[in-house]
N, C-alpha and C positions, 0 to 999 in steps of 0.2 A: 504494500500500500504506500503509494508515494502522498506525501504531506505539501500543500499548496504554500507560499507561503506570498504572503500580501506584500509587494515591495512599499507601498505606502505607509504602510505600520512600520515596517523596516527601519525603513528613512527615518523617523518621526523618532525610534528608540536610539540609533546611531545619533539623533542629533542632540536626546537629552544625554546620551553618555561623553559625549565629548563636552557639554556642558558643565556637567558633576566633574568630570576631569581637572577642569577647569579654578574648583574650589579648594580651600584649604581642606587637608586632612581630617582636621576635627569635625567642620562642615558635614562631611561626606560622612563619618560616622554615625554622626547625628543622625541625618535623613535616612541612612543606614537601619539605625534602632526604632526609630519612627517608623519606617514602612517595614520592618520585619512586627512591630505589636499590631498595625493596621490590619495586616495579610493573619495574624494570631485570629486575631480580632475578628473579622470576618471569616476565616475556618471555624472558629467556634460559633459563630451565629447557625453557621450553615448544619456543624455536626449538630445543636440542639434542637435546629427546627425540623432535623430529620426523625430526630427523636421524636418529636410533639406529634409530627405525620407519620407514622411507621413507614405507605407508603409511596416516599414523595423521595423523588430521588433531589441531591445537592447540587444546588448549581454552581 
């Protein structure tokens, strides 16, 4: 199974990484620990509400 991949979005990630690049080290840690609780944060909403639906798959 070959996987498509959207050069649009591509772009759009290559252009915020060379941005974060761009920051101080601590910066980048920061926004680091901030979107790893966010991503926490929403897998937990998702694993509870599958629990509330038995069955209702996560999106």
């Amino acid at each position: 199974m070959r996987s498509v991949i959207n050069t649009e979005k591509l772009t759009d990630v290559q252009t915020v990484a060379t941005k974060l690049k761009q920051l101080p080290e601590k910066v980048q840690m920061y926004i680091a620990g901030y979107t790893e609780g966010v991503l926490a944060m929403a897998n937990s909403d998702n694993a509870q509400s599958s629990h509330e639906h038995p069955g209702k798959i996560a999106s």
